[in-house]
C-alpha positions as a printed Julia matrix, in Angstrom:
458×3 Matrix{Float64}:
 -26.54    8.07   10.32
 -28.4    10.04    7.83
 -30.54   13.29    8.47
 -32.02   15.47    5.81
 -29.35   16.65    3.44
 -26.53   15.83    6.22
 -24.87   12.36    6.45
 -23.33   12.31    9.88
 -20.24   10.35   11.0
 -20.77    7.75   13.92
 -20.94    9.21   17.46
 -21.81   12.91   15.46
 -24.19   15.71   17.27
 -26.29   17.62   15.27
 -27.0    19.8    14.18
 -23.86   20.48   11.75
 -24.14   23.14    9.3
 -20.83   25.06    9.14
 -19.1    24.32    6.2
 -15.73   24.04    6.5
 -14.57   27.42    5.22
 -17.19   29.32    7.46
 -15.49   27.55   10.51
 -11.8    28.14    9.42
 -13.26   31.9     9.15
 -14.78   31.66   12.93
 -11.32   30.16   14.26
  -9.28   32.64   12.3
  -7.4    29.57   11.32
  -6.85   27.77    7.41
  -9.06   24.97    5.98
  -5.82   22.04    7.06
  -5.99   23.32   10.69
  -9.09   22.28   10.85
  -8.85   19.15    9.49
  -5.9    18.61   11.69
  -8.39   19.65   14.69
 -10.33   16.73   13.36
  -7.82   13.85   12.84
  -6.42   14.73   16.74
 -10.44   14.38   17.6
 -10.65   18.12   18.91
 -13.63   18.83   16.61
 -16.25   16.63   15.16
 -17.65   16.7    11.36
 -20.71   15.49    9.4
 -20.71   14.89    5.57
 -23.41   15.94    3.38
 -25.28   13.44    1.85
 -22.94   13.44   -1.29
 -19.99   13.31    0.44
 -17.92   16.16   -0.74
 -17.95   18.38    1.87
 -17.34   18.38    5.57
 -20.05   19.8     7.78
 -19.15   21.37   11.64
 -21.42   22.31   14.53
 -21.51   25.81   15.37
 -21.84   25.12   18.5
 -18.52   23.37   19.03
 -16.99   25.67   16.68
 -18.07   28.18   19.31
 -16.83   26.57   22.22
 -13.26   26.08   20.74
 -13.19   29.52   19.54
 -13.6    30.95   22.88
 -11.45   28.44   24.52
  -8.47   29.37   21.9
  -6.4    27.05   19.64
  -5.59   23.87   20.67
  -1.88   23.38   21.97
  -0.33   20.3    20.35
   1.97   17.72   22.25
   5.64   18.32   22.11
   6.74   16.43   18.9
   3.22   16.2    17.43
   3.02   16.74   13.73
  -0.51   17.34   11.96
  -0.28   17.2     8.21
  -3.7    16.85    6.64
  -4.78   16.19    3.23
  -8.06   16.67    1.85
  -8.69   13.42    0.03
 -11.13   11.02   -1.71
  -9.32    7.98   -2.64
  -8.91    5.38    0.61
 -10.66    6.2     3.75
  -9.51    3.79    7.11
 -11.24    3.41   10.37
 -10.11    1.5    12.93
 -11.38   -1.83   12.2
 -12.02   -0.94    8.03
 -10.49   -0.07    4.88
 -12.17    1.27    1.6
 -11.0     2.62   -1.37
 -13.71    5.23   -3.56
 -15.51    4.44   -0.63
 -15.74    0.16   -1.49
 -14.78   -2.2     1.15
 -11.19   -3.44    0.06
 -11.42   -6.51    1.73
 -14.04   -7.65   -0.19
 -12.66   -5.87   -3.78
  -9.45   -7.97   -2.59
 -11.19  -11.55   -3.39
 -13.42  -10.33   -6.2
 -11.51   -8.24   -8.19
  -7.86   -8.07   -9.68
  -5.35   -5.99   -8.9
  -5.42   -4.09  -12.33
  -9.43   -3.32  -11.5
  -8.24   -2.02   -8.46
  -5.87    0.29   -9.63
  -8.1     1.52  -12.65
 -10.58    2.35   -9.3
  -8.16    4.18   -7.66
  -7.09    6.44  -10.8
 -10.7     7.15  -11.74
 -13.45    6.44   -9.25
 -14.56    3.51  -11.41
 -13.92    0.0   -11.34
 -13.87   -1.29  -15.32
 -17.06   -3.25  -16.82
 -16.3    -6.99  -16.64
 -17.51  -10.05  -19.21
 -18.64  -13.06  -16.6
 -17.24  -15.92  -17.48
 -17.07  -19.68  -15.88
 -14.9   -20.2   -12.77
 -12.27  -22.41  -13.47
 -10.64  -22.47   -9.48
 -12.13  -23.14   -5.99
 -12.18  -20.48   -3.98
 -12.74  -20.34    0.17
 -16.35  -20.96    0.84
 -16.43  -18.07    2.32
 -15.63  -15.28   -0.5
 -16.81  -17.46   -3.07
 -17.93  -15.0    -6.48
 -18.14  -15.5    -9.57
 -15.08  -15.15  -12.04
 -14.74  -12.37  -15.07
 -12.79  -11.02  -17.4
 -11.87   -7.7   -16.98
 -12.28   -5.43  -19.88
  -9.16   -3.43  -20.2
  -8.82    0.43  -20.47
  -5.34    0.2   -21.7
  -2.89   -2.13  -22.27
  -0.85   -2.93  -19.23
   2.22   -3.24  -20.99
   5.6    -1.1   -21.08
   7.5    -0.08  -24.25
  10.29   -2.28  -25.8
  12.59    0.5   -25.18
  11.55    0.77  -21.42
  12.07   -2.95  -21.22
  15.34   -3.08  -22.65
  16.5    -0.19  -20.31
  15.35   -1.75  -17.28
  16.61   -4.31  -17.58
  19.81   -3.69  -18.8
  19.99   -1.34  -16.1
  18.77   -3.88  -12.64
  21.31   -6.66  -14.46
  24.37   -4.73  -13.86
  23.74   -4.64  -10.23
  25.18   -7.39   -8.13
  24.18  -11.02   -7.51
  22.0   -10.77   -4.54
  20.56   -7.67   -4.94
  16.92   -7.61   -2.97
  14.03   -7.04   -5.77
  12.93   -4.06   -4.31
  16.26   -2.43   -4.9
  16.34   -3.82   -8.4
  12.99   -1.6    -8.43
  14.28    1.29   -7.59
  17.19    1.07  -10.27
  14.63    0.07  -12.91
  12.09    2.78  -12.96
  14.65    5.93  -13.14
  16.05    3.73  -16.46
  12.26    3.32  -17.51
  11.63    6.98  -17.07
  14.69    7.83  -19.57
  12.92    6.73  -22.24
   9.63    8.14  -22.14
   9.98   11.67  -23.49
   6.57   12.77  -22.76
   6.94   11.68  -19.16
   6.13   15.35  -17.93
   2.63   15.62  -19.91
   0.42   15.74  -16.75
  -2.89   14.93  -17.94
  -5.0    12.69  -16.5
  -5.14   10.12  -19.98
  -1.52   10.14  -20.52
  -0.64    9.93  -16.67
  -2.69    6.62  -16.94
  -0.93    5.52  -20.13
   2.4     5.7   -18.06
   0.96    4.37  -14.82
   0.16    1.03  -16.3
   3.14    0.96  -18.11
   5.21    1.53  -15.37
   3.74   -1.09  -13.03
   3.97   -3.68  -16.22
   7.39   -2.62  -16.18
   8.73   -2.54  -13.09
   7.35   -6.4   -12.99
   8.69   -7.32  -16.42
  11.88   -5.85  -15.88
  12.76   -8.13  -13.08
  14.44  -11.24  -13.97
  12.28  -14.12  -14.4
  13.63  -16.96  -12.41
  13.91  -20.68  -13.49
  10.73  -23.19  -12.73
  11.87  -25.35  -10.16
   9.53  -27.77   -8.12
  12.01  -28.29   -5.28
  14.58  -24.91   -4.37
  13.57  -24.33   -0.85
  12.63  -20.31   -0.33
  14.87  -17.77    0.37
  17.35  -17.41   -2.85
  18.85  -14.38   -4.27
  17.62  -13.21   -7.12
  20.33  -13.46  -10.59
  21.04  -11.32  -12.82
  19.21  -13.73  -15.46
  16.59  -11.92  -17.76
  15.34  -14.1   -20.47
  11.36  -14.85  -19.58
  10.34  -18.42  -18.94
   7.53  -20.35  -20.79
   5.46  -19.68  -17.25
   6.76  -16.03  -17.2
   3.88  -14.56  -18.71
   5.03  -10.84  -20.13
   1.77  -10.71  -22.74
  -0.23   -7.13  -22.07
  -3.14   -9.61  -21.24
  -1.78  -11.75  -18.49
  -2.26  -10.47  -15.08
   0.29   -8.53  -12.91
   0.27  -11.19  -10.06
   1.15  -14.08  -12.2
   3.99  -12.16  -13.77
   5.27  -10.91  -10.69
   4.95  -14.69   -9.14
   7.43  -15.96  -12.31
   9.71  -13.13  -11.22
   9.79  -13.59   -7.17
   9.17  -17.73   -7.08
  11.16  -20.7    -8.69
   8.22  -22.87   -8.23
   5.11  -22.96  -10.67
   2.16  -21.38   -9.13
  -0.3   -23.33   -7.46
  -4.3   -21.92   -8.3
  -4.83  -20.51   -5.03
  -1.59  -19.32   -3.87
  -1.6   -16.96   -6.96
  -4.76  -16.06   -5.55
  -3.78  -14.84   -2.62
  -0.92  -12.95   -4.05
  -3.55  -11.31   -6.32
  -5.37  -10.34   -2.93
  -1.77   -8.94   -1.44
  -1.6    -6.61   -4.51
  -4.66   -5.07   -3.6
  -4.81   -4.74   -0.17
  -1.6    -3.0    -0.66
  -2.68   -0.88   -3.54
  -3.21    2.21   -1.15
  -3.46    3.36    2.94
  -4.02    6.5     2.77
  -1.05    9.04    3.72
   1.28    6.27    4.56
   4.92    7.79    4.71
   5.65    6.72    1.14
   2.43    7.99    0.03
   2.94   11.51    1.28
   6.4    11.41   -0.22
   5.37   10.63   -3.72
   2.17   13.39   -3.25
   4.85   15.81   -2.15
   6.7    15.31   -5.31
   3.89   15.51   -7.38
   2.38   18.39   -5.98
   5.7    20.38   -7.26
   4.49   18.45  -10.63
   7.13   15.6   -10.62
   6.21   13.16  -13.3
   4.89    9.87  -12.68
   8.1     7.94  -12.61
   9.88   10.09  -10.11
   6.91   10.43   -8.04
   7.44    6.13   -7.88
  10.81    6.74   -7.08
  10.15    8.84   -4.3
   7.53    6.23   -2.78
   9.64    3.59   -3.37
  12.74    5.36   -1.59
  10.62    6.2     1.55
   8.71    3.19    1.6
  11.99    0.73    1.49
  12.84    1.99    5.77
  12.3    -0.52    8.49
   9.3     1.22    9.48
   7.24    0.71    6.61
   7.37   -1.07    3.36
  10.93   -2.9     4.62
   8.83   -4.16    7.85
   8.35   -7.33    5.79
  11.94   -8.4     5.45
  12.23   -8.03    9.11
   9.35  -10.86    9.06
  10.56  -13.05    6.57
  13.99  -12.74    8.34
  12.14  -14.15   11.87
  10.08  -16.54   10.17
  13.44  -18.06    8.58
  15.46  -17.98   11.68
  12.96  -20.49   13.19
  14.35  -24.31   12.34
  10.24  -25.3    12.87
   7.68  -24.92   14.97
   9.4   -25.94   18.11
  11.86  -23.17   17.53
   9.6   -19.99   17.53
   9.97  -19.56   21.11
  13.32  -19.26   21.31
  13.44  -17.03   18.15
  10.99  -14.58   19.47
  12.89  -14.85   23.1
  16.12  -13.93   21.63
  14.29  -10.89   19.53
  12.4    -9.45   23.24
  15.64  -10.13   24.7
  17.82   -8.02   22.5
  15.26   -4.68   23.18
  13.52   -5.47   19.82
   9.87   -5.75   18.82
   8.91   -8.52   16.8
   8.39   -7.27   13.63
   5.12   -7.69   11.85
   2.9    -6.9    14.71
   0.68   -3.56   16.0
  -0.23   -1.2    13.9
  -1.21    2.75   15.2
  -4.19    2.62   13.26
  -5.65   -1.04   13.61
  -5.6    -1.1    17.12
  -7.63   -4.4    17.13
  -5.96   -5.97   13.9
  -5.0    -5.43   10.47
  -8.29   -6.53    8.78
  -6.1    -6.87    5.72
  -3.88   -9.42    7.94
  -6.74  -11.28    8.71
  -7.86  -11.87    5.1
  -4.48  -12.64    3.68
  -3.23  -15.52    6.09
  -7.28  -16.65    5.97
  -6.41  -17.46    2.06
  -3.43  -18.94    3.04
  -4.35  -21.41    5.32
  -6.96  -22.51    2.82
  -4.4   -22.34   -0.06
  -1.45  -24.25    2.24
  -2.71  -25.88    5.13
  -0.42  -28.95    5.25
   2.3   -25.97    4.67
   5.74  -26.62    7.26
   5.93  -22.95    6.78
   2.48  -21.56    7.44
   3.1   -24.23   10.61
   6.01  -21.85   11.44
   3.9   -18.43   11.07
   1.25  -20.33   13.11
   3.57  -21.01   15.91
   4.56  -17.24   15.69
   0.96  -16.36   16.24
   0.81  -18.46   18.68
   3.8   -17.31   20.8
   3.16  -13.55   20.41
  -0.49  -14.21   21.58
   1.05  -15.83   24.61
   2.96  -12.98   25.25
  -0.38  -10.54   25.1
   1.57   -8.7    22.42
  -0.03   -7.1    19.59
  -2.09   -8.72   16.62
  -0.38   -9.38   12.99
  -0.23   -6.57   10.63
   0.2    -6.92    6.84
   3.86   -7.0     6.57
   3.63  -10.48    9.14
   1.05  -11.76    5.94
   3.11  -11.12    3.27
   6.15  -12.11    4.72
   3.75  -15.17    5.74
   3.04  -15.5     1.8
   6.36  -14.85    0.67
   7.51  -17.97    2.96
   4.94  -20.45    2.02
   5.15  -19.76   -2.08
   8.92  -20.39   -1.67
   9.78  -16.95   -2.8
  13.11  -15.05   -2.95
  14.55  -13.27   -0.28
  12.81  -10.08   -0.29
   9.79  -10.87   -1.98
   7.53   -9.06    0.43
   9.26   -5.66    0.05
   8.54   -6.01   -4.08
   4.8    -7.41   -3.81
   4.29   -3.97   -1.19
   6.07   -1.92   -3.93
   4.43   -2.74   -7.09
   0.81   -2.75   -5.23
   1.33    0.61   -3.77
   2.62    2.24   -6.87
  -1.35    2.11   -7.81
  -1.98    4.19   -4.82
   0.98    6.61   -5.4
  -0.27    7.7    -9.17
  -3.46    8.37   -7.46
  -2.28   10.72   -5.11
  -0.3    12.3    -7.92
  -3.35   12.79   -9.68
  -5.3    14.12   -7.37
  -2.06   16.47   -6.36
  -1.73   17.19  -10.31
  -5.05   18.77  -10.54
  -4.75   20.77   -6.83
  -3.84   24.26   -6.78
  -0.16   23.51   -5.88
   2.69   22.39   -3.66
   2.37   21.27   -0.35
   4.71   22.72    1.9
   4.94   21.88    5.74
   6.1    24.82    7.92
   8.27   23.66   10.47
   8.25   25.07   14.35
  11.76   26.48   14.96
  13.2    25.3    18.04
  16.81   25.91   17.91
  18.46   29.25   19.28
  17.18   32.64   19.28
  18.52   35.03   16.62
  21.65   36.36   17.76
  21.51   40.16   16.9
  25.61   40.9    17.71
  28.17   38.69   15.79
């Protein structure tokens, strides 16, 4: 709703013309408390019409101020960021303020990320479309004109992946990750020069990396999904490495045996950026902790990827490739999902605190899969899961259930969702460092002390 100079959230009263340091003044409390009042839904805010700023009515500003401060729940923790990269609502996503889930079938990944770093997505050259897409998200095709090559140093290369191929056979991509960007960072001496251009430089360098440095795996038409990765690192002819290919189809020749079909790629393209950035996910205010104590790019990465490997997050989607494996077909969901409620465990892949009434991004993802895979014995399997947690009035898929969903139907390696998550958020996590780089400094929570009084006599 718009009104004069204000533009006012849905469900706002006006009039709101605080701003938001004349209300921290009024509640004798600092600019994040307030915020914090907001995100609990204690006070309401308008924007002004550009956006920037957060406006408050005085007259609930009043009311709270007489009332006192807020008490918070037992447990409750309210850290709040001031940012303007991704915002989410409960049924939405948008990053710079564009719907992702429409950037997510008409843009690529890299024009994504270059939109997260800058507030711009990069001029394109329209060109003829050369695949079918679904009817419904049908655009036209272009060629993205690059910024900056997407390509790592041969020095970075070399270290990487000497580094991952001393690890064992078996080792999950994502922890092959974690061992190649530390490696990667060695060899970039100007790692710690903090401006914005060179921060970019290394951010597209590291994600071309990271991807590169996996080993590419063998075309096979037949190996049934779910192998370990080798320690093989010689690229194939359909490993594409070039600075010009696209991430998603060299991260497909390093996660899949089999050659990409047209719109299975696709959707992996789509996975990369849906992923690309949710706000103050766990990782996410890891990696913007780190870099708000001006930790360079690579180990502000390493801290995302460290948080975002738990079972809780990022790691969610090997607990739904595991399920969706464990079924011998269709028929067997039930008894899979049985045994999981059973044991006193959710099913994992489902609910989400945010999406109360779905992961939008869900939606979208196993919408391009069906189309891409509909005769698929595996996407029958994640059907049947659907199906059985519906039954069970549980709640809807989330993105980790999709991804897992993709991993399983491209035939990828064990693991694969944890590495397509972890390349696509590493976009989002240079964001946040650069917005932390250019902040005034490092965020510190303050925790509340609940252990024993001081004890005055020893």
């Amino acid at each position: 709703m718009r009104l004069g100079h204000l533009e006012l959230e849905k469900g706002s009263k006006m009039p709101y013309s605080l701003t938001a340091a004349q209300a921290a003044r009024r509640l004798g409390v600092k600019q994040a408390t307030l915020y914090a009042y907001v995100s609990r839904g204690v006070l309401g805010r308008g924007k002004a019409a550009d956006r920037r700023g957060s406006l408050f009515d005085p007259d609930e500003v009043e009311q709270l101020a007489r009332r006192g401060r807020p008490r918070r729940p037992a447990g409750a923790v309210d850290i709040t960021v001031e940012s303007a990269i991704t915002e989410i609502t409960a049924d939405s996503l948008r990053f710079r303020g564009l719907d992702a889930i429409r950037l997510a079938v008409t843009r690529t990944f890299e024009e994504v990320a270059e939109l997260l770093w800058t507030s711009d997505l990069p001029p394109t050259q329209p060109v003829p479309p050369t695949q079918p897409v679904p009817p419904d998200h049908a655009v036209p095709a272009a060629q993205v004109v690059a910024r900056g090559p997407w390509q790592a140093t041969p020095g970075a290369l070399a270290a990487g992946r000497a580094a991952q191929a001393a690890l064992p056979a078996g080792t999950l991509p994502l922890e092959r990750l974690q061992v190649i960007v530390p490696a990667m960072a060695a060899t970039d001496s100007l790692r710690l020069q903090l401006d914005p251009s060179a921060v970019l430089a290394a951010a597209r360098s590291l994600i071309a990396g990271m991807v590169d440095c996996l080993p590419a795996l063998p075309p096979s038409g037949s190996t049934p999904p779910g192998p370990a990765l080798t320690n093989q690192t010689s690229a194939t002819s359909f490993a594409p490495s070039a600075a010009g290919a696209p991430i998603a189809g060299r991260l497909w020749s390093r996660l899949c045996h089999r050659r990409p079909a047209p719109e299975l790629l696709r959707a992996l393209s789509a996975a990369l950026v849906l992923l690309a950035d949710h706000e103050l996910a766990a990782s996410t205010l890891a990696a913007r902790v780190a870099a708000s104590v001006r930790a360079d790019p690579y180990a502000v990465v390493g801290t995302g990827l460290g948080a975002m490997s738990g079972a809780l997050h990022g790691g969610a989607s090997l607990g739904a490739e595991t399920l969706l494996a464990a079924a011998r077909g269709p028929d067997d969901v039930p008894r899979v999902v049985g045994e999981l409620l059973r044991r006193g465990e959710k099913v994992p892949g489902f609910g989400h605190f945010v999406y109360r009434g779905g992961d939008p991004r869900a939606v979208l993802l196993l919408g391009l899969l069906r189309h891409a895979a509909p005769k698929s014995g595996q996407l029958a399997v994640a059907e049947a899961v659907l199906a059985e947690v519906r039954r069970k009035s549980l709640p809807e898929p989330n993105i980790d259930f999709a991804i897992a969903t993709l991993a399983r139907v491209a035939g990828m390696v064990t693991g694969a969702g944890e590495a397509i998550f972890a390349v696509a958020r590493t976009a989002g996590w240079i964001a946040h460092a650069l917005e932390a780089y250019a902040g005034d400094g490092p965020l510190r929570p303050r925790a509340v002390y609940t252990g024993r009084p001081a004890v005055v006599d020893l």
